[in-house]
Legacy VTK file of the C-alpha trace (Angstrom):
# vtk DataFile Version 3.0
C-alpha trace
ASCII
DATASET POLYDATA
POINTS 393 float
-7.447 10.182 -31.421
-7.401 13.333 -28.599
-4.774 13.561 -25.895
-7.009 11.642 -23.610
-7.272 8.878 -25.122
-3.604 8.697 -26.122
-2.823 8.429 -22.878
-5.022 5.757 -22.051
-3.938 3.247 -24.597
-0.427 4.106 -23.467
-0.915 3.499 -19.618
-2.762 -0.113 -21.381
0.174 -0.943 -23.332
2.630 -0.146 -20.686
0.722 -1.784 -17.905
2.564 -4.796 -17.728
5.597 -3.505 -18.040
4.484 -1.227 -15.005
3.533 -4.436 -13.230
6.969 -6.137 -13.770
8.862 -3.073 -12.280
6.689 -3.338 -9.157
7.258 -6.938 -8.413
10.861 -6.278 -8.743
10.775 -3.194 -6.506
8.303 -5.301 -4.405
10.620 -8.100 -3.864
14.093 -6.273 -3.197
13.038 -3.689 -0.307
15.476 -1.705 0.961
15.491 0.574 3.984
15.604 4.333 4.242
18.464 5.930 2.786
20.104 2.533 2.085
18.421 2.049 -1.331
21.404 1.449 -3.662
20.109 -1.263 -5.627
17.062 -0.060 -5.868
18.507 3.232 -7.310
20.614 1.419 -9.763
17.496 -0.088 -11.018
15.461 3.105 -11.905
19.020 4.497 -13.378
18.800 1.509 -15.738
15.073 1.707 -17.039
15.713 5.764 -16.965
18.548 4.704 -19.601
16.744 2.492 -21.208
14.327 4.747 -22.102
16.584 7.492 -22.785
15.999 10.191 -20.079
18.207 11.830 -18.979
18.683 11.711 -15.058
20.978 13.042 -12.180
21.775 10.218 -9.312
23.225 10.307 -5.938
21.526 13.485 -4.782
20.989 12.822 -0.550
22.904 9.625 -1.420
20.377 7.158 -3.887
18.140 9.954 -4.577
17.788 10.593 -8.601
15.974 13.682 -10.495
15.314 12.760 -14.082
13.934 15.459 -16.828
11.654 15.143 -19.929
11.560 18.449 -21.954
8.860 19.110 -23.866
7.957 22.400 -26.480
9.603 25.026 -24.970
11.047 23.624 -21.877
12.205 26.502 -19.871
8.691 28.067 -20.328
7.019 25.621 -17.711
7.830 22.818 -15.196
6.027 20.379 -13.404
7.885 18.104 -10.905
6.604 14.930 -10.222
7.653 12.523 -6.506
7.895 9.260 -6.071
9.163 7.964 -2.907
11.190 4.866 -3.166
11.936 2.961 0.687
10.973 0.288 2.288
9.570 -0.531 5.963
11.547 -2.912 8.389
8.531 -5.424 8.135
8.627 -9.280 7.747
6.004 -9.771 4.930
3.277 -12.495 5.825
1.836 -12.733 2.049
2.711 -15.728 -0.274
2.958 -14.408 -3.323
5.202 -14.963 -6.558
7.134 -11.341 -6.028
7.095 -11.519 -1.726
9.911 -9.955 -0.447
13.223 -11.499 -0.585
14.613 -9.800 2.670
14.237 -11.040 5.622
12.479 -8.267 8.000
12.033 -6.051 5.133
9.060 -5.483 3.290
7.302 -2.401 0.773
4.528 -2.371 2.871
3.656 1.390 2.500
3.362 1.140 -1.345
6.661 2.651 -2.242
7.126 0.076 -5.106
4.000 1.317 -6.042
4.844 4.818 -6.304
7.843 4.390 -7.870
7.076 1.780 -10.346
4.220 4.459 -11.496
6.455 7.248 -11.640
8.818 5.200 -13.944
5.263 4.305 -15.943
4.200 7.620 -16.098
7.429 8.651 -17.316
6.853 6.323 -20.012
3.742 7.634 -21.141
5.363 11.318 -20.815
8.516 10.351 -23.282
6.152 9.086 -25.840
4.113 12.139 -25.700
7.228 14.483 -25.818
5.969 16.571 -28.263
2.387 17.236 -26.281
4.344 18.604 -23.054
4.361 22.303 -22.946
7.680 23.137 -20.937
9.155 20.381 -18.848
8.567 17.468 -16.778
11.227 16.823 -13.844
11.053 13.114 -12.182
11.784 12.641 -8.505
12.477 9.586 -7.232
13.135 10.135 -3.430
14.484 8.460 -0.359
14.026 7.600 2.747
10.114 8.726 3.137
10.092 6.855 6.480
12.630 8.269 8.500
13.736 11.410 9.992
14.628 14.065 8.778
13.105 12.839 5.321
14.309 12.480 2.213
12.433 15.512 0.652
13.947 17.974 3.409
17.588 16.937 2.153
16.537 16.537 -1.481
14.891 20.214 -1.265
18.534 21.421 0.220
20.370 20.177 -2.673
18.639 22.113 -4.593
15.702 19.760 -6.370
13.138 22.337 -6.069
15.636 25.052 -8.143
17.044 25.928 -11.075
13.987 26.762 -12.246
11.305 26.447 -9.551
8.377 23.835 -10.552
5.321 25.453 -10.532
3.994 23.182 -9.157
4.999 19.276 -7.484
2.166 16.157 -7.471
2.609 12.764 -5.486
0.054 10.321 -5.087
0.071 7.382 -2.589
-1.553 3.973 -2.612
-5.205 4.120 -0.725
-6.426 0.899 0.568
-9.650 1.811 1.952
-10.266 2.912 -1.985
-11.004 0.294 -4.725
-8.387 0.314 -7.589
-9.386 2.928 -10.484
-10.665 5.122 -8.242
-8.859 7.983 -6.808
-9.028 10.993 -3.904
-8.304 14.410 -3.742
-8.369 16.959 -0.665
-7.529 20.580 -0.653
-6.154 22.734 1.525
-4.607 20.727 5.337
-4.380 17.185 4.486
-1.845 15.536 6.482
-0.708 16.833 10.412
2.645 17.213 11.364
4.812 14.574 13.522
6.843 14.947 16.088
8.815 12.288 18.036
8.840 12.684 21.882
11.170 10.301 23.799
10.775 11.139 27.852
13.375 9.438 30.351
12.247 9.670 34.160
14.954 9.209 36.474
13.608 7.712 40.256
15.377 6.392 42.753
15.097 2.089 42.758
14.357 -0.371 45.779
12.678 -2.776 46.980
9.249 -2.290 46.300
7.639 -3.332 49.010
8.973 0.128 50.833
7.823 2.479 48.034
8.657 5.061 50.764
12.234 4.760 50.311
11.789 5.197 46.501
11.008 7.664 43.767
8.800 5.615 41.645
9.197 6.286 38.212
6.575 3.572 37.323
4.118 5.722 39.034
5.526 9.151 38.011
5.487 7.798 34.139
1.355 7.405 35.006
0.911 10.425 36.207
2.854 12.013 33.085
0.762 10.344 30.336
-2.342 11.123 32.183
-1.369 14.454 32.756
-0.515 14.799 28.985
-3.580 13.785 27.927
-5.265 16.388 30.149
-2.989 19.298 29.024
-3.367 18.765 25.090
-7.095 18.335 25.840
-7.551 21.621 27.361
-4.945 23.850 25.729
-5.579 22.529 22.076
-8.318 24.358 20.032
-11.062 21.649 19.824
-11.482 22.728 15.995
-7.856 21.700 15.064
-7.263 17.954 15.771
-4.337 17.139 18.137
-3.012 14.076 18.996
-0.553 12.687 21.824
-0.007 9.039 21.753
2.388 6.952 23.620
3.905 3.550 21.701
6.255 2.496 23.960
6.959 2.597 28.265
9.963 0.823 28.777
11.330 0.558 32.708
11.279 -2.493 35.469
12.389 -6.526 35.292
10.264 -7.516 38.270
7.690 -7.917 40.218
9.384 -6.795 43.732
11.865 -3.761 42.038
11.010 -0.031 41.738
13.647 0.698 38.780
15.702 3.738 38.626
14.180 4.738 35.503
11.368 4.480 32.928
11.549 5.440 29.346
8.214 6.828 27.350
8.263 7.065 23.364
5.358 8.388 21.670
4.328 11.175 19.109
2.461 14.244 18.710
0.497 15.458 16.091
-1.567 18.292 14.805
-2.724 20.866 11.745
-1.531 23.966 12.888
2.174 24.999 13.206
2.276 27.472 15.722
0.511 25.305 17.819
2.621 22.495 17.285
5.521 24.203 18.648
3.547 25.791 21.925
2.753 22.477 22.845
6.212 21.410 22.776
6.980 23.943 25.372
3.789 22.916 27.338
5.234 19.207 27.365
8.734 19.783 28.216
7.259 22.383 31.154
4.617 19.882 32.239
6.927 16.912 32.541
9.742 18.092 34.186
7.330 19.887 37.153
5.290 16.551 37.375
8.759 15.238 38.206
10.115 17.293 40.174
6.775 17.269 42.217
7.847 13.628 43.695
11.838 13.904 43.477
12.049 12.403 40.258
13.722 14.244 36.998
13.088 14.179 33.494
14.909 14.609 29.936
12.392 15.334 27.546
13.605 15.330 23.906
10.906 16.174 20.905
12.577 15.857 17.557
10.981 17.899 15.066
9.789 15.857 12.126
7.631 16.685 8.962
5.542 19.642 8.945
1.822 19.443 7.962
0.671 18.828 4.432
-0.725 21.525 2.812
-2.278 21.028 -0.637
-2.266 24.285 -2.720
-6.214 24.892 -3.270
-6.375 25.974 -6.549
-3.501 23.724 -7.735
-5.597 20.758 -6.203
-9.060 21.498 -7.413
-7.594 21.969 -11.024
-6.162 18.695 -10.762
-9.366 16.877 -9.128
-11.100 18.446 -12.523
-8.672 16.967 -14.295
-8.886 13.796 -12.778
-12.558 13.769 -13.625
-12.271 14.526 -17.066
-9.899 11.476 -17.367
-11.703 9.064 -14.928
-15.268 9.949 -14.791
-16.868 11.972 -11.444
-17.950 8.584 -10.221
-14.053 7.674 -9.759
-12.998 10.722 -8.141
-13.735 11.100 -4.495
-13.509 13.904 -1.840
-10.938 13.037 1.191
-10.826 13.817 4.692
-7.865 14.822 6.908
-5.705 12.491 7.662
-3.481 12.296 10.949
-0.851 10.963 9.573
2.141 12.090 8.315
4.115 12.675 4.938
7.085 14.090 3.887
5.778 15.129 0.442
4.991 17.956 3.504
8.056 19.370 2.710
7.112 20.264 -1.058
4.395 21.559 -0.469
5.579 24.263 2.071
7.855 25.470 -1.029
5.607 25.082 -4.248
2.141 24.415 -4.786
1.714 21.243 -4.285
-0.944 18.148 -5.136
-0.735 15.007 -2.697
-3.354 12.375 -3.840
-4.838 8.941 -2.851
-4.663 5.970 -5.729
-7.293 3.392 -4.746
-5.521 -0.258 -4.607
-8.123 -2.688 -3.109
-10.082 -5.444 -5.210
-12.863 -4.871 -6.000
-14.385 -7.879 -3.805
-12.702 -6.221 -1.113
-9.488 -8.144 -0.851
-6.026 -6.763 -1.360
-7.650 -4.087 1.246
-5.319 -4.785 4.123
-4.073 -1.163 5.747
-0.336 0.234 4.547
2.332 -0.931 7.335
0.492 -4.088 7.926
2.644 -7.214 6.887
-0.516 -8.436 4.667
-0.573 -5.330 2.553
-0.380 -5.608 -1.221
-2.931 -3.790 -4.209
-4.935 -5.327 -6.757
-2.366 -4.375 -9.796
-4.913 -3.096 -12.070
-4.528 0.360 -10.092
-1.088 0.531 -11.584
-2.974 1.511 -14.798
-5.015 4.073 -13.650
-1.645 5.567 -11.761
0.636 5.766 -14.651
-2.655 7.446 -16.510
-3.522 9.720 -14.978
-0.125 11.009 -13.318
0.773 11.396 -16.899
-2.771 13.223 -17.602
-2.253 15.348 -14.874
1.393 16.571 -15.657
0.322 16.967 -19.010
-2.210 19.630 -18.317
-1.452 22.703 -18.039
LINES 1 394
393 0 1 2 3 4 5 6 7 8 9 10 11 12 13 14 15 16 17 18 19 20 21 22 23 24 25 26 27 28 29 30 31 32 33 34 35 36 37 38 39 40 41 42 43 44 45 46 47 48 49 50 51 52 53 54 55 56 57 58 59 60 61 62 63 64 65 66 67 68 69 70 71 72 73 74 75 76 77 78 79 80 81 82 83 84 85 86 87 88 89 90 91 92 93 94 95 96 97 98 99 100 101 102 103 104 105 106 107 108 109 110 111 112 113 114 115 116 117 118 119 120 121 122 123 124 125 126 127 128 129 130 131 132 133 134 135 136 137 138 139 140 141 142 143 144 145 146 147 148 149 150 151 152 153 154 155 156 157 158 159 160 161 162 163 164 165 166 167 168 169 170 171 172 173 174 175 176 177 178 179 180 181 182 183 184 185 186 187 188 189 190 191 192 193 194 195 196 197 198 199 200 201 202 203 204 205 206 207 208 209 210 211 212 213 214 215 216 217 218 219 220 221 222 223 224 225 226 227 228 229 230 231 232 233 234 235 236 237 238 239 240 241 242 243 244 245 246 247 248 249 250 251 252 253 254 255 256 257 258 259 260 261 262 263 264 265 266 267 268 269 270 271 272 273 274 275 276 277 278 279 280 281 282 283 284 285 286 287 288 289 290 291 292 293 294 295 296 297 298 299 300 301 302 303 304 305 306 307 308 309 310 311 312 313 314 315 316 317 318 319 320 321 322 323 324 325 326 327 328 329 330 331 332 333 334 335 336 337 338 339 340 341 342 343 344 345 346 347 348 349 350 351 352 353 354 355 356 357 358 359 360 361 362 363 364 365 366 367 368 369 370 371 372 373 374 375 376 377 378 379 380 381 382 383 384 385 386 387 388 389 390 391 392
């Protein structure tokens, strides 16, 4: 029997035990860099299976290692992110979330129940890895900074330097045994922008004895709109989008302030950080225009995703050879955001899609949607081929 199959009957006979792990992750979520117990139970199948790992690294992160045939010749890192969403799950199934107001619904028990799998597959097949495999099991994916950022500062990407990282993450829009790869720009950066317009409050039938900060917040998101519009190169995608205005209690009352939250995203860096100045600038003039002020804040958060060409189209070969060309798609760019970013800005990196939806089109609802879940025979083709894929050189 050749490596490829190997692997395949392994990612079969581990497949339920794959499936069990994920309805246990799946049912205790825990939020960003609060995932103790969820830690404590990768420690324990690590153990179990006799790999050795290193935990409490950015406080419930753990890096685990497989060495192969000459281990310091070669390594391959593998990520799985591990939090969960503050979501109240709306599905009624045997392994629904036990937590009230907390739910997996970006596919993190996904990931890392088919990191654990994968490392199954690789411990079995010891003696096929050339160099080493290291096993990242990362927190807080959903919240700034990231988890990668402080997992890269202690030191996860050293000592010695992958040559290269891979992380997949569920695809809904993808049926399950299918997969999708995308070179070069993937994902954009995000930024968090939180505005506060200070006015002066009344009555508001007398707007002329206010400074309307209703009004003023308008003109600002309009205004925004405008600027990005015309100073953004039309060939690099840029988004501004406003979630939240938060400012009045009634009908008759101009308040003294109004509070904007939104975020800004885009595919070039040096871009990214112009427009932050073209923001700030814009803002406070807008305000100080009509007597009102501003304090504009933009938190940096992850940079864009950048998958390593070569790196990616090797593995999207790869992927073929294990799946068939009729399983392996091309992807588009993706405004959203990662923090597998991170990574990728240090190593060459591989960030791929995993189809999850039936195949009837259920189990197809979008990731931070209270209905998500995946049809659970993608868990075998994720253990597979993750294994597959860190096994080639």
């Amino acid at each position: 029997m050749d490596l490829k199959e190997r692997v395949k009957q392994l990612a079969q006979e581990h497949f339920a035990q794959t499936k069990a792990w994920r309805q246990h992750l799946h049912a205790h979520p825990e939020l960003s860099f609060e995932e103790e117990k969820t830690a404590q139970f990768i420690a324990e199948q690590l153990g179990l299976m006799g790999i050795p790992f290193k935990a409490g690294i950015a406080g419930t992160g753990i890096v685990a290692l497989i060495e192969g045939n000459d281990p310091s010749s070669s390594m391959t890192a593998l990520r799985a992110d591990i939090d969960a969403l503050p979501i109240q799950e709306l599905n009624e199934v045997a392994y629904k979330s036990t937590v009230d107001g907390r739910m997996h619904a970006c596919g993190h028990d996904v990931h890392t129940s088919s990191l654990l799998g994968a490392a199954k597959i690789l411990n079995d097949l010891k003696s096929e890895i050339k160099g080493s495999i290291r096993l990242i099991f990362q927190p807080g994916e959903e919240k700034l900074p990231g988890g990668a950022s402080l997992l890269i500062k202690e030191g996860v990407l050293k000592n010695p330097v992958p040559k290269k990282i891979l992380g997949q993450h569920v695809f809904p829009e993808l049926p399950a045994g299918k997969v999708g790869f995308k070179s070069g720009i993937y994902m954009a950066s995000a930024d968090e922008i939180y505005i506060t317009i200070k006015g002066k409050g009344g009555h508001a039938a007398m707007p002329h004895k206010n400074i309307d900060p209703i009004l003023t917040a308008a003109r600002v998101i309009c205004g925004l709109q405008e600027l990005v519009s015309r100073k953004s190169n039309p060939a690099m995608p840029t988004v501004l989008s406003f979630g939240a205005i938060n400012g009045g209690f009634a009908t008759n009352v101009t308040p003294e302030e109004v509070q904007l939250l939104g975020t800004f995203r885009t595919f070039d860096e040096t871009w990214r950080f112009e427009a932050h100045e073209f923001i700030k600038n814009f803002v406070e003039a807008t305000c100080a225009a009509v007597g009102a002020s501003a304090l504009v804040d933009i938190r940096v958060g992850y940079p864009c995703l950048y998958n390593h060409e070569e790196t990616t189209e090797l593995k999207k070969a790869q992927a073929i050879e294990f799946l068939g060309e009729e399983n392996v798609i091309d992807l588009d760019i993706r405004m959203t955001a990662e923090d597998f970013a991170y990574y990728t800005h240090e190593v060459p990196g591989c960030f791929y899609r995993l189809g999850t939806a039936a195949p009837d089109g259920s189990k197809s609802a979008p990731v931070h949607n209270p209905h998500f879940d995946i049809d659970e025979r993608a868990l075998e083709t994720s253990i597979g081929l993750m294994a597959w894929l860190a096994l080639k050189a």
